[in-house]
N, C-alpha and C positions, 0 to 999 in steps of 0.2 A: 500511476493507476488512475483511470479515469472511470469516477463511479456516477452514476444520477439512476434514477427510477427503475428499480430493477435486477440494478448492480453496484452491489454494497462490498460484498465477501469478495475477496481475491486470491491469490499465491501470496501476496505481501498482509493479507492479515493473520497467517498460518495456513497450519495444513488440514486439507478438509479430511477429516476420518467418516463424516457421515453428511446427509442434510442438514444433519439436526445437531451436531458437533464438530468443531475445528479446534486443532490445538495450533495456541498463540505459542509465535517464539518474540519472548521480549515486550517490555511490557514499555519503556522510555522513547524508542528510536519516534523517529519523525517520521511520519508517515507520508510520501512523496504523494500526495493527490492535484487532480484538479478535478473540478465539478465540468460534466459535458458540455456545459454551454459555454462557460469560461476557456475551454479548451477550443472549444469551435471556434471561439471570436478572436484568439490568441494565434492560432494557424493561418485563418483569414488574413491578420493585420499581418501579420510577418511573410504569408503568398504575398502582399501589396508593399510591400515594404522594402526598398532598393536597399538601408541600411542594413538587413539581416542576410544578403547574400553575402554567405560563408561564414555566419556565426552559429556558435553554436548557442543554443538559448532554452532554459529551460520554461517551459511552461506549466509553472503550477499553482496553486491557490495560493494568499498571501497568508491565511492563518492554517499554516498545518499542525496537525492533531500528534500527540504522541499516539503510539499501538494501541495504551489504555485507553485514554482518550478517546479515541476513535470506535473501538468494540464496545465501551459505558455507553457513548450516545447514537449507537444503533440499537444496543439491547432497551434503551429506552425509549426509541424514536419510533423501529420497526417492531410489530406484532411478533411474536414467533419467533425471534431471532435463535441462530444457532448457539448451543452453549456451548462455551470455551474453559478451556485449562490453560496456563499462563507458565510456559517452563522461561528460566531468565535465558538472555542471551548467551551469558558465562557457560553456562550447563550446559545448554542445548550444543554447545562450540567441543567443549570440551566430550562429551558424550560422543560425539560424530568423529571426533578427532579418533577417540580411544577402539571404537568398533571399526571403522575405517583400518586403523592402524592392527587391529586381531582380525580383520579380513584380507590383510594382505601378508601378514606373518603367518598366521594360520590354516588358511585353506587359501594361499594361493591370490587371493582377490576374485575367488570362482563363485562366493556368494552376491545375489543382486543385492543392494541395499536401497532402502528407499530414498529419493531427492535431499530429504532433510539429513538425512545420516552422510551424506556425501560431501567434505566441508567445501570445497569449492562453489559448490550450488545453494549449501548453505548459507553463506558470506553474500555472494549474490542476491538472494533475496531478505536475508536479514540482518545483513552489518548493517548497526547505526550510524546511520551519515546524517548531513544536515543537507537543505536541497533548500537552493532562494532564489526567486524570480525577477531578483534584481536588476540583472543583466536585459532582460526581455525586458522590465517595464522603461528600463533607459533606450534602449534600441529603438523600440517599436513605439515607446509613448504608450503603453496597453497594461491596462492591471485588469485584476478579477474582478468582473460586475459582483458575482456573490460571493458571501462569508459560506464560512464551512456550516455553519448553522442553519443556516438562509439554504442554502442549497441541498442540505438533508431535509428541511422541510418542505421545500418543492418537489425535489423529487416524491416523497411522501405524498403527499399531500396530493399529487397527478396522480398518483395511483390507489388512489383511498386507502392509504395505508397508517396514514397518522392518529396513531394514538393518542385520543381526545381525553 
């Protein structure tokens, strides 16, 4: 996910039910970010970088946030933030599994079901994995200019959005 000024909320922080509400699935996983500029500078070096043809390299910030984490210090950084509900990863797995499974026993699989009730799509954006840019900073010689901190306050902060 790549967030700065603007773009905070995503598919990987829940599901958006309104503007003004998302429901969080999971509250522990690691949230795979990079700040925009860290991203831009991280592309560039490995465009210029003979060692990175044919690797694969992840680029992302070096202190990533758990889900909580991540949703406490925008509710506290951004004005207005949207309110969330926090279902655990277990439930939300198990609930998709269980509806999933009485949509295809019972009516066939002929009901739509939303992304998150669908477990395949669910795993996808909310299995807890761990993500490390270790590989890229040895490759490329390249780490994040900014902390996860540092980089929600610029962002903020360019758009006079920081809460004083």
């Amino acid at each position: 996910m790549i967030y700065g000024r603007g773009h905070f909320w995503n598919a990987l922080v829940g599901a958006k039910v309104s503007d003004r509400f998302w429901i969080r699935i999971g509250a522990k996983a690691e949230m795979p970010l990079v700040y925009v500029e860290n991203c831009a500078e991280g592309i560039v070096t490995a465009a210029e970088c003979e060692a990175a043809i044919g690797q694969t390299l992840n680029i992302v910030d070096n202190d990533l946030p758990t889900q909580d984490v991540y949703a406490q210090k925008l509710a506290k950084i951004i004005p207005n933030s949207p309110s969330t509900i926090t279902i655990s990863w277990t439930v939300m797995r198990l609930m998709a599994r269980s509806i999933c499974l009485c949509n295809q026993l019972l009516l066939a699989g002929k009901m739509q079901l939303p992304h998150i009730l669908i477990p395949a799509r669910l795993h996808a954006r909310f299995k807890p994995l761990h993500y490390s840019n270790t590989r890229a900073q040895q490759v490329l010689h390249w780490k994040p200019k900014y902390s996860f901190v540092t980089a929600l306050e610029r962002s903020c902060s360019d758009a006079g959005l920081l809460h004083v």
